[in-house]
C-alpha positions as CSV (number, residue, x, y, z in Angstrom):
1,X,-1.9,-132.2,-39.2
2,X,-4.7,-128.9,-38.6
3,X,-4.1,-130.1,-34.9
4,X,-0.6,-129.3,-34.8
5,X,-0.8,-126.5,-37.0
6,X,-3.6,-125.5,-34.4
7,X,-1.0,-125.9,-31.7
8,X,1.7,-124.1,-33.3
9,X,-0.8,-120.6,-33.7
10,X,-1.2,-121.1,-30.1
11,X,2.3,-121.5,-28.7
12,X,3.6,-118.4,-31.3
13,X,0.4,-116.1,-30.0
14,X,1.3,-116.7,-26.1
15,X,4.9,-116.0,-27.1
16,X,3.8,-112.8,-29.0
17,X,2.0,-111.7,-25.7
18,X,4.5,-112.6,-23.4
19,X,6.9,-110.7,-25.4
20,X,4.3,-107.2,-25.4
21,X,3.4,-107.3,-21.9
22,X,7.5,-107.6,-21.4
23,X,7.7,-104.7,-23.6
24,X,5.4,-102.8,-22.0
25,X,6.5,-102.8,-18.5
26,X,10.5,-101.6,-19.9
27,X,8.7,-98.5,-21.4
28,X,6.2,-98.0,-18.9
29,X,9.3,-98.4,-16.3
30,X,11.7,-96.1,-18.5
31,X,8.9,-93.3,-19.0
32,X,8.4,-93.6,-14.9
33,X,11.7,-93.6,-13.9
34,X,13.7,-91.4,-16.5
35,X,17.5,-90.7,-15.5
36,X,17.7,-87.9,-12.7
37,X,13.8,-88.7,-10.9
38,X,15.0,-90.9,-8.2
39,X,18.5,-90.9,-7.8
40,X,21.0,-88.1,-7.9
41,X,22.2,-86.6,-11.1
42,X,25.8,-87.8,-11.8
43,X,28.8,-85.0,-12.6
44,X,29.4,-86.1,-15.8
45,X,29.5,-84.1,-19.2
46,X,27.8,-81.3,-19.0
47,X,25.9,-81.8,-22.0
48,X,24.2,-85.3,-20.2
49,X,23.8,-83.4,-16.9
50,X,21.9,-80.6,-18.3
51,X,19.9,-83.4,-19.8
52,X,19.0,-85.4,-16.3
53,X,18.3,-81.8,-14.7
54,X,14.9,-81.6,-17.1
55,X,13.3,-84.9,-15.5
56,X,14.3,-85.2,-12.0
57,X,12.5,-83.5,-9.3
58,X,12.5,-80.5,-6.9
59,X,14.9,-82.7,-4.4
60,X,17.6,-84.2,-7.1
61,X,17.8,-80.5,-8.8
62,X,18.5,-78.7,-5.5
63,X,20.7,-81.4,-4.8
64,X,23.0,-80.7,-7.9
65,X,23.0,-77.1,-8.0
66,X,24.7,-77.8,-3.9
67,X,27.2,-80.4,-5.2
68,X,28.0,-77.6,-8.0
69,X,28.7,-75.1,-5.5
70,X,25.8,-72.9,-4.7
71,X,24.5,-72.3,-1.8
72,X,21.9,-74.8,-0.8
73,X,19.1,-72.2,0.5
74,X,19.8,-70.3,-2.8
75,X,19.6,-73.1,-4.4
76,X,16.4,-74.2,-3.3
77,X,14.9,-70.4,-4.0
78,X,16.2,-70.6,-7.3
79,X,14.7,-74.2,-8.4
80,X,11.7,-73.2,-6.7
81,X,11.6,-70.3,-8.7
82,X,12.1,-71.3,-12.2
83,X,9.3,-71.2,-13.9
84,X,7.6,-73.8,-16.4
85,X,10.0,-72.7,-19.5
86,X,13.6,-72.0,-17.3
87,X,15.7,-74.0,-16.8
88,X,19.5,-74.4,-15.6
89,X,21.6,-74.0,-18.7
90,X,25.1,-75.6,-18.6
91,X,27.8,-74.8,-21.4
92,X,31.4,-75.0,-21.8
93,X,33.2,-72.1,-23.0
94,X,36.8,-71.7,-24.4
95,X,39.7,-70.5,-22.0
96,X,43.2,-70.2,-22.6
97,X,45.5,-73.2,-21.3
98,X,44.9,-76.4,-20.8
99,X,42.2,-76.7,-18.0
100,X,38.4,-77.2,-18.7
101,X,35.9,-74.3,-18.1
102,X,32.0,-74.0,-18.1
103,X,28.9,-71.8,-17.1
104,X,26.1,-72.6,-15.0
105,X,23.5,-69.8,-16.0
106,X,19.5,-69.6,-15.6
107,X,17.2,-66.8,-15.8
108,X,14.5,-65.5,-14.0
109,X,13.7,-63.6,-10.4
110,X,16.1,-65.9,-8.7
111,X,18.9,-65.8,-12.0
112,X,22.3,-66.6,-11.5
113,X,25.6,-67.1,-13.3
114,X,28.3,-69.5,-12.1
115,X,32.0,-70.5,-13.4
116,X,32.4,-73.7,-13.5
117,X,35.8,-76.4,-13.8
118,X,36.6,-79.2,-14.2
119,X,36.7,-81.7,-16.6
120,X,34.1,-83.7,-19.2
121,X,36.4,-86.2,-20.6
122,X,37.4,-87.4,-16.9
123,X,34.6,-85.9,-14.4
124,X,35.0,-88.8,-11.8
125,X,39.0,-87.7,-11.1
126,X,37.9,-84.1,-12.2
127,X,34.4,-83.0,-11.7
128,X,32.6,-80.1,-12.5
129,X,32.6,-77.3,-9.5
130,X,31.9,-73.8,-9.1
131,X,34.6,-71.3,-8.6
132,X,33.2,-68.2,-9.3
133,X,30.3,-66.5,-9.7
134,X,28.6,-63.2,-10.2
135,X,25.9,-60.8,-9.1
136,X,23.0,-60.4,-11.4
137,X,19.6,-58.9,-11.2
138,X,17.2,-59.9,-14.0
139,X,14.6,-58.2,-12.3
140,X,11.4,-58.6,-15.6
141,X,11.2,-54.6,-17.0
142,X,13.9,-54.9,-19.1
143,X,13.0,-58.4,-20.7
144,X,14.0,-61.9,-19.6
145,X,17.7,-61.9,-19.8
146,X,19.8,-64.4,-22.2
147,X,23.2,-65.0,-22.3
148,X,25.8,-65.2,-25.4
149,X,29.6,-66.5,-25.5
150,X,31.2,-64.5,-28.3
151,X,35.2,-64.3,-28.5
152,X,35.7,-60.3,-28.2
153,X,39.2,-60.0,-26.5
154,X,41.0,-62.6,-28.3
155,X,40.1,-65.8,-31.2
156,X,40.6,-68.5,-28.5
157,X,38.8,-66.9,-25.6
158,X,35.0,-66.6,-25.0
159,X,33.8,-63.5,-23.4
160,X,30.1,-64.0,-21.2
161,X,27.5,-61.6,-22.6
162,X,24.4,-60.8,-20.8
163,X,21.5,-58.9,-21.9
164,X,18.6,-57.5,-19.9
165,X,20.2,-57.1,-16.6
166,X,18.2,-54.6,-14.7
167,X,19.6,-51.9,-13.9
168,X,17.0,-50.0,-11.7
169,X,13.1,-49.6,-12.0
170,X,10.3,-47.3,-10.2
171,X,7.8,-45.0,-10.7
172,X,8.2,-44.3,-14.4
173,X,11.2,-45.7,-15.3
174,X,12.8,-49.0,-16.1
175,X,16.5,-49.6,-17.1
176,X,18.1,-52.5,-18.4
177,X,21.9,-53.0,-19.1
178,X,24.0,-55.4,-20.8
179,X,27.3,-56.8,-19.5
180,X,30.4,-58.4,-20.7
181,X,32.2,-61.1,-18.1
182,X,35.3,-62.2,-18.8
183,X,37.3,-65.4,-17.0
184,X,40.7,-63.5,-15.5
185,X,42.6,-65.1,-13.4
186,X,39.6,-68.1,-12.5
187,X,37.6,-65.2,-12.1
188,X,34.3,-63.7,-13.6
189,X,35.2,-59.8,-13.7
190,X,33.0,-57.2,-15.0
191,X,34.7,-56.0,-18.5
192,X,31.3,-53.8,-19.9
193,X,28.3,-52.5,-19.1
194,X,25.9,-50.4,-21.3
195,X,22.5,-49.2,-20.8
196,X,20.1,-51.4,-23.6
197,X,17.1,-50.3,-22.1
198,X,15.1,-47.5,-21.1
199,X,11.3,-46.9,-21.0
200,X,10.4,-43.4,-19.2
201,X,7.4,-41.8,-19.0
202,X,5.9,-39.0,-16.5
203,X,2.5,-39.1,-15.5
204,X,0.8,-36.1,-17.1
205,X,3.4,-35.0,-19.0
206,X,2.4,-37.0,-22.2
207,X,6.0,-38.1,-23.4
208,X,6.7,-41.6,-23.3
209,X,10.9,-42.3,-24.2
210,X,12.3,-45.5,-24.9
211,X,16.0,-46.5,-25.9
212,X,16.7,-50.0,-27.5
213,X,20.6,-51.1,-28.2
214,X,21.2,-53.9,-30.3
215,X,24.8,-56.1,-30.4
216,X,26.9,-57.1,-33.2
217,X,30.6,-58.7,-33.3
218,X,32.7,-58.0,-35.8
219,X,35.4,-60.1,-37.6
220,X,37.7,-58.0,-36.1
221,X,36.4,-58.7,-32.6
222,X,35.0,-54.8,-32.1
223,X,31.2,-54.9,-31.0
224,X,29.1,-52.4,-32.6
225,X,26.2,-51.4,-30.5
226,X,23.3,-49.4,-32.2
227,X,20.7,-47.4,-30.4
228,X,17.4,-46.4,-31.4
229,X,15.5,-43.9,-29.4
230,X,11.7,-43.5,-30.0
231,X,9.1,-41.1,-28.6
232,X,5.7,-41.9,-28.1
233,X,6.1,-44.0,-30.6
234,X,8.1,-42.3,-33.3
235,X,11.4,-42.9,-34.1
236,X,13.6,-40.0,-33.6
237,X,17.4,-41.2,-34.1
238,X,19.5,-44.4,-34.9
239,X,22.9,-44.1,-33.2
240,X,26.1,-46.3,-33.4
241,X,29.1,-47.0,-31.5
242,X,32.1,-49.2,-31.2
243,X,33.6,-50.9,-28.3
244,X,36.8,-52.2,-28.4
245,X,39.5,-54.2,-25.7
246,X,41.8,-52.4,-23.3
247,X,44.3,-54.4,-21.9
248,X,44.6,-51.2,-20.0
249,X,42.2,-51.4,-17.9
250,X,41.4,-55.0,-19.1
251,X,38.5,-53.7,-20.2
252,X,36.1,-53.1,-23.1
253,X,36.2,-48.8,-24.2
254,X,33.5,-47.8,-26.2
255,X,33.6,-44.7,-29.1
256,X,31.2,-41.7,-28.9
257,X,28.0,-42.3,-30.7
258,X,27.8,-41.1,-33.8
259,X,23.6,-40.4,-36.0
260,X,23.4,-43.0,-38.4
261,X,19.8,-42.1,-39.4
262,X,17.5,-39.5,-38.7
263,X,14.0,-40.1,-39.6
264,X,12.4,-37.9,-42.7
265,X,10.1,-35.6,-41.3
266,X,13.0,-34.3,-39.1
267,X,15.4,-34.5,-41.6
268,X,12.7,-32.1,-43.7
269,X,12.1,-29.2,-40.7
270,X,16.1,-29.5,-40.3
271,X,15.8,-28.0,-44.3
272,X,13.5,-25.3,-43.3
């Protein structure tokens, strides 16, 4: 009887063994070879191919960003380029009519910002491919740039927003702009662009100026942009204005600015 119990232990702890060195090879094969590493990424959903572009390497992500559309020695600057927290970001974004849009955008020295269609319910008959794209510059001084959708021309139609473009840097001076793209036509086109940065200084003059303008959407699709203004440190005004839709031009047309605040200690020499 103990010697067929005895037997039993054994035959259940060499199955128990078998069955962890099994285990062990799937995961240590799963964590070596994660989707994307070596093999192309796949034009499916964009969700699942933003996914595979985090694991795979140098090769497989130039390789996508070619099969997308871009230009492979661009493609290779920009992948070679991204740094350790950058990444290609890949969203859809709502159009009107029936066909399927998206955005290929990523920041950085090498930044870039593509339209994308095609389709994530059928990408083998219909996959994803760049059809537009435009020219960005997110040159650092202004901040890295990010991107927003928010619906500003009409409920069921995103509009692209971009902050921290540059918009020109040199000896003592640094600007940084925001723009609004809008999909016309199957194209990105230029509907905005507002300064919503400045830093400017002169050497031995002592006065150091810098402008901030913040973004806000309103039910009513306007998009209130406020602007503070500082000197060398101190706050000297809060500005706001409104910029509404044109459908003559097609484009956004902004209000004057009008003081919203004025700090005390101007607002008490103003009284004497």
């Amino acid at each position: 009887m103990r010697k067929a119990i005895l037997f039993i232990s054994i035959v259940s702890l060499i199955s128990v063994l078998s069955h962890s060195q099994e285990s062990g090879i799937k995961t240590s094969q799963s964590r070596k070879n994660p989707p994307g590493v070596n093999q192309a990424i796949p034009l499916g959903r964009l969700e699942d191919i933003q996914s595979e572009f985090l694991f795979a390497d140098t090769g497989h992500k130039v390789d996508l960003l070619v099969r997308l559309g871009v230009d492979q020695k661009f493609a290779k600057h920009v992948v070679e380029n991204l740094l350790p927290d950058e990444f290609v970001g890949l969203k859809g974004i709502h159009v009107p009519g029936t066909a399927q849009y998206g955005l290929a955008f990523w920041p950085g020295s090498a930044c870039g910002l593509y339209l994308l269609k095609g389709a994530d319910k059928n990408p083998q008959q219909n996959s994803w491919y760049a059809i537009a794209h435009a020219n960005i510059d997110c040159w650092y001084g202004s901040g890295s740039a990010t991107l927003e959708l928010m619906a500003l021309r009409r409920a069921d139609a995103d509009d692209i927003v971009v902050h921290h473009l540059n918009d020109g840097h040199g000896t003592g001076i640094a600007v940084g702009q925001t723009k609004v793209f809008s999909v016309l036509d199957d194209k990105l086109v230029e509907t905005m662009a507002t300064e919503d940065f400045l830093h400017e200084w002169t050497v031995g003059s002592g006065q150091e100026t810098e402008r901030h303008s913040t973004f806000l959407r309103f039910p009513d699709r306007s998009l209130e942009e406020t602007r503070t203004t500082a000197i060398n440190g101190d706050l000297k005004t809060v500005e706001r204005r409104f910029w509404q839709w044109s459908t003559q031009p097609r484009k956004f047309v902004a209000g004057p600015f009008v003081i919203v605040s004025i700090p005390a200690t101007r607002a008490v020499k103003a009284l004497r």
